[in-house]
C-alpha positions, 0 to 999 in steps of 0.5 A: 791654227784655223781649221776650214769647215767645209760643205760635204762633196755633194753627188751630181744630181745635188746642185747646191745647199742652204745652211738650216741650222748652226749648232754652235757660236762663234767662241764656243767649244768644239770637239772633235766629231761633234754636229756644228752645222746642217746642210738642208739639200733637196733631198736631205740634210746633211750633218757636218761635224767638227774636224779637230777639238778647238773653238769655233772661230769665224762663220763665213755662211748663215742660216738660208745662205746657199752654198756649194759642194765642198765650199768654206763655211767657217772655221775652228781654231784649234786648242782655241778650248784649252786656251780659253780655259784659264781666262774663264777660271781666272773671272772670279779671282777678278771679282772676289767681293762679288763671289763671296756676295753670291756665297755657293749660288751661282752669280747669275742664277740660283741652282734651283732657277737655273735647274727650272728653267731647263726644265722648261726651255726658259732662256735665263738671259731673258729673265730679269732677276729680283733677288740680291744683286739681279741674282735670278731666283726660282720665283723670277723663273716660275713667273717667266714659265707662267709667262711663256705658257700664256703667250701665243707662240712665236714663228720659226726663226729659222728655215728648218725648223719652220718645215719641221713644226707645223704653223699654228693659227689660233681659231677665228684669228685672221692674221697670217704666217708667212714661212719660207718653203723648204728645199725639198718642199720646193723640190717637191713641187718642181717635181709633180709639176714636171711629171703633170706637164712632161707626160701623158699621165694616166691613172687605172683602177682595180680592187683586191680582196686581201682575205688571204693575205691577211689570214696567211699573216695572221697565221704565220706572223709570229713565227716569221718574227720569230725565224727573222730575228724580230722583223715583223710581216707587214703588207707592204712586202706582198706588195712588192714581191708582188709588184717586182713579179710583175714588173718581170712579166710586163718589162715596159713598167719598168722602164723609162724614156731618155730623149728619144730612148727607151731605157729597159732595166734588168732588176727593180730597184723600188722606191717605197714612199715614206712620210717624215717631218720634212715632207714625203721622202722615197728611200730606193729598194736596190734589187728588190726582186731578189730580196725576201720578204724579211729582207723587203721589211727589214729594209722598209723598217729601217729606211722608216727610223731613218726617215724619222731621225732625219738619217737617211742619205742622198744614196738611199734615195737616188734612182728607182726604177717604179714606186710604191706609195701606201695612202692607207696608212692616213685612211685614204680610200682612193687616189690617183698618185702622180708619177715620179719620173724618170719613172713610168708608173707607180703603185697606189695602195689604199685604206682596206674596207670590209664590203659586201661582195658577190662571191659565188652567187654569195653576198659575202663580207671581205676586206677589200682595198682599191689599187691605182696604177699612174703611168706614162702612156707614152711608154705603156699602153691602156692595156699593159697597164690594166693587165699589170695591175690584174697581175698584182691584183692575182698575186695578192689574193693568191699568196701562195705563189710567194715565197715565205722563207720560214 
């Protein structure tokens, strides 16, 4: 019986998808549970898995076709595995001259070759053999790793996994590489021109001496992973107890426009932005203004490992209410980030620096980092903004007014 592989039911604000990846072909084996095919959508690739054991049957949707929620994207024959078993079995009671010709080898390669050339990524089906009967010998598969070694390397393939490895041009070589543009790299694009031509975008500076955040966290760092059960204190959870303190002062930050509307939230949902393979994702803290310390870096941990693994879903990155994006962790001294809207502003942090500073009549050295406040000036004027950004900025050099939980 045929079993319809389907797109998973995609969330409104995710029109449609495209096929990056089919881990499987036509006729081979499938369990139950197992990843057949990657969806890539513009905020995630979603994984499909195998329904029912059987054998994959007919693909109605390639790789960089478009498909919609819930659409048919092939099939599995089921128990198609079990009966497949025995024609397989039956092939060499077929060819008994030529089994006992290959002795315990296999007919096509020699264990060794076949054990070396998965241990280098060689396809045996591109191996010619030269030992008896075209039999592929550890030589035939030395020669073609020596080879693969000395050949430039060859473009992606396929969509996805053009946007997961970078393009490599050998120096003082003028041809070109033409890649397509992954979802959510183009999703990406739409989105920042969008916010350049929808708003009137500003950007405000300021700079925070991080002395004592940093003495606080040198201080209390071990037994803060201690009392947390291994979560570690970072930055980034000042950062946001800070901000969401301040969005509480200064409401209009926190808002954003609707038509002729002006949305006002209740909580803080803050979105940290987060680097992956596939570009720059930004997983959504839900009622950060709630959350301890611990919490907020347990959250930004385990949205970093999904982000790494590819794991995160639609939901985790849906909504938001304001956004913190850390450009210090490349070395990045200043930026003016752009707004992700609906959102009215987001937070830039930077590279920390130790400078000479004026402190008290003083030339002193601290560690100092500049902060930037993007915002739309249709909601929030010149000064609620700098004050905003003062407010984070007094936060973070008094530290004290945030609780530790330890």
């Amino acid at each position: 019986m045929a079993i319809e592989i389907k797109a998973p039911t995609f969330p409104e604000s995710v029109a449609d998808g495209t096929v990056a990846t089919w881990h499987k072909k036509p006729g081979e084996a499938v369990k139950r549970d197992e990843l057949i095919v990657d969806i890539e959508t513009d905020k995630v690739v979603l994984e499909v898995l195998a329904t029912a054991d059987g054998v994959l049957g007919d693909i109605v949707k390639g790789e960089g076709d478009t498909v919609l929620s819930d659409e048919v994207l092939g099939s599995i024959v089921e128990g198609g595995a079990a009966a497949a078993a025995p024609a397989a079995a039956a092939a060499p009671a077929a060819a008994p001259a030529a089994a006992a010709d290959a002795g315990e080898d296999d007919p096509v390669a020699a264990p060794a070759a076949r054990k070396l050339a998965e241990e280098n990524g060689i396809d045996l089906a591109t191996v010619s053999g030269t030992g008896k009967g075209g039999r592929i010998t550890k030589e035939d598969v030395v020669a073609a790793v020596a080879n693969k070694k000395s050949a430039p390397a060859a473009p992606a393939a396929k969509p996805a996994a053009a946007a997961a490895a970078p393009v490599v041009v050998a120096a003082g070589d003028r041809t070109e590489k033409r890649v397509p543009m992954t979802r959510l790299r183009a999703k990406i694009a739409e989105r920042l021109v969008e916010a350049q031509s929808s708003m009137a975008m500003l950007t405000t500076f300021n700079e925070v001496d991080m002395t004592e955040v940093m003495a606080l966290r040198s201080k209390y760092k071990d037994l803060f992973e201690k009392t947390h059960n291994g979560v570690r204190l970072g930055f980034m959870s000042f950062f946001v107890k800070a901000a969401t303190e301040a969005l509480k002062r200064f409401p209009a930050v926190n808002a954003s426009i609707d038509g002729n509307d002006i949305v006002y939230h209740g909580y803080a949902d803050v979105g940290v932005a987060v680097s992956s393979d596939r570009g720059l994702v930004v997983p959504v803290l839900r009622n950060a203004e709630s959350m301890s310390l611990a919490e907020i870096e347990n959250g930004i941990a385990t949205f970093g490992k999904k982000a790494r693994d590819g794991k995160l879903s639609i939901e985790e990155m849906t909504g938001g209410t304001f956004t913190i994006t850390n450009g210090g962790t490349f070395g990045s001294m200043m930026s003016t980030p752009i707004v992700n809207p609906p959102q009215a502003a987001i937070l830039g942090m930077h590279n920390i620096i130790q400078r000479p500073m004026a402190i008290n009549g003083q030339v002193v050295i601290r560690p100092m980092m500049y902060l930037a406040l993007s915002y739309d000036h249709r909601l929030i004027d010149g000064k609620e903004a700098v004050t905003f950004l003062v407010t984070i900025k007094n936060l973070l050099e008094d530290p004290s007014r945030l609780l530790l939980d330890i």
